[in-house]
N, C-alpha and C positions, 0 to 999 in steps of 0.2 A: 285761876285754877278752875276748873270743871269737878262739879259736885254733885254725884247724886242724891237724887232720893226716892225715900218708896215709904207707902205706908199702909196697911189696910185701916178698915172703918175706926179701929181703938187704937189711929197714932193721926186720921186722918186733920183733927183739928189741929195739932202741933207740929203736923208737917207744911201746912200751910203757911203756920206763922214762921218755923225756920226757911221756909224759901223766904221771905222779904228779909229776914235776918239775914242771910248768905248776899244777895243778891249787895244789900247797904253795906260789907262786907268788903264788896268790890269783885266777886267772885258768882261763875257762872252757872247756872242750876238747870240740871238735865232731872226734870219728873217721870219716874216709871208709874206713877200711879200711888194711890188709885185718884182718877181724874175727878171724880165725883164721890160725896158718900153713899156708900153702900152696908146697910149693916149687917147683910148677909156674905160681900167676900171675903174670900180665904188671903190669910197675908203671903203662903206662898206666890201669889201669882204674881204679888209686886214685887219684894224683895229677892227672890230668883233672879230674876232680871236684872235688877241694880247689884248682885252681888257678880254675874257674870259682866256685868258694862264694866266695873273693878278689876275682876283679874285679867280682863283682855285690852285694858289702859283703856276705852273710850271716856273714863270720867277718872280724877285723881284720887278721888274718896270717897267716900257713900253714908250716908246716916240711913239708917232703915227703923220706922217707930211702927209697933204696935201697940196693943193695950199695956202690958209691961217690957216688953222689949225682950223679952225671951226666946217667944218664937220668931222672931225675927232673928237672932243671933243663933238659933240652931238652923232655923233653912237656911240663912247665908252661909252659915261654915259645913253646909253638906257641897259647896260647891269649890273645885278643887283650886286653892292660891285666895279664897278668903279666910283674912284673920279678924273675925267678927265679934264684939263684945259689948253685954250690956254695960253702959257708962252710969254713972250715979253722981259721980265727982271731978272736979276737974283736973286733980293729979292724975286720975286714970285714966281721964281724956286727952291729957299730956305723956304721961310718962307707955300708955300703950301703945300710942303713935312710935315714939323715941329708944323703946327697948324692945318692944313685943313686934313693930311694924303691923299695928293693927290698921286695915284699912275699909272696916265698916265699922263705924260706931253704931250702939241700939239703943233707943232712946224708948222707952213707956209713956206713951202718948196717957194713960189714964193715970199714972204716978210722979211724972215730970211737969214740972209748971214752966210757964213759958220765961220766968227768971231766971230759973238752973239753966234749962236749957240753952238760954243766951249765951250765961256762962260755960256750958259746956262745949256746945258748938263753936265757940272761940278757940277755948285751946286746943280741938280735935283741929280745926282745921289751921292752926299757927305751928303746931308741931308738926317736927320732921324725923325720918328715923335717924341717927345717928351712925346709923353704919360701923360700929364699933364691934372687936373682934371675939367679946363673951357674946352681945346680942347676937352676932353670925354667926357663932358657934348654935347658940340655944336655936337659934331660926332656922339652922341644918338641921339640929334632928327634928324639928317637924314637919319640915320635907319631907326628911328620908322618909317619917312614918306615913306621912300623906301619900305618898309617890310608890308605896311598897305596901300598902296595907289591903 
């Protein structure tokens, strides 16, 4: 599976350490950045990216860290077909893959230590949607509203 990721300066330690996690994983890791720290860029300019590589299929799911994972999970879900969410636990790592079809996890590089994270990034990337007919119900209307709004 192809994995992105993206992170600015306040996720950049924790992105590094989840690419050797993913990679020992057995799974393949496309880096949008940021390449280097920088403690002055803006997390838009990574996570944009990795939320657009998502909805147009070149990577199967994305983790996006900033300093808490927030603004990353609002610039991912301004871009149209990402279902982006700060993660904290690993049922919601699991179960918003599986009912919600989340496909950016957000992880806070300054609030996530790199044990949860393990944890998390496990079940984010082992979970699959379900495809089941209440979840593709509830997953229509937030098309409909994305597609109409």
């Amino acid at each position: 599976m192809k994995i992105g990721i993206a992170a600015d300066h306040g996720g950049f330690a924790l992105k590094e350490q989840i690419i050797e996690l993913i990679q020992t994983l057995g799974h393949e890791v496309i880096d949008f950045g940021a390449l280097t720290y920088d403690a002055q860029d803006d997390y838009p300019d990574f996570i944009i990216p990795l939320a657009q590589a998502v909805t147009t299929r070149k990577v199967h799911k994305g983790i996006a860290v900033c300093g808490s994972g927030v603004g990353a999970a609002i610039a991912a879900n301004k871009v149209k077909g990402a279902r982006a969410s700060v993660i904290t636990d690993s049922y919601s790592a699991r179960q918003g893959v599986e009912h919600d079809a989340m496909n950016i996890m957000c992880l806070g590089g300054r609030i996530t230590g790199i044990a949860v994270a393990e944890e998390l990034v496990k079940a984010y990337v082992d979970a699959a949607y379900t495809n089941e007919d209440r979840h593709n119900r509830r997953l229509g209307k937030v098309e409909t509203l994305e597609n109409n709004w």
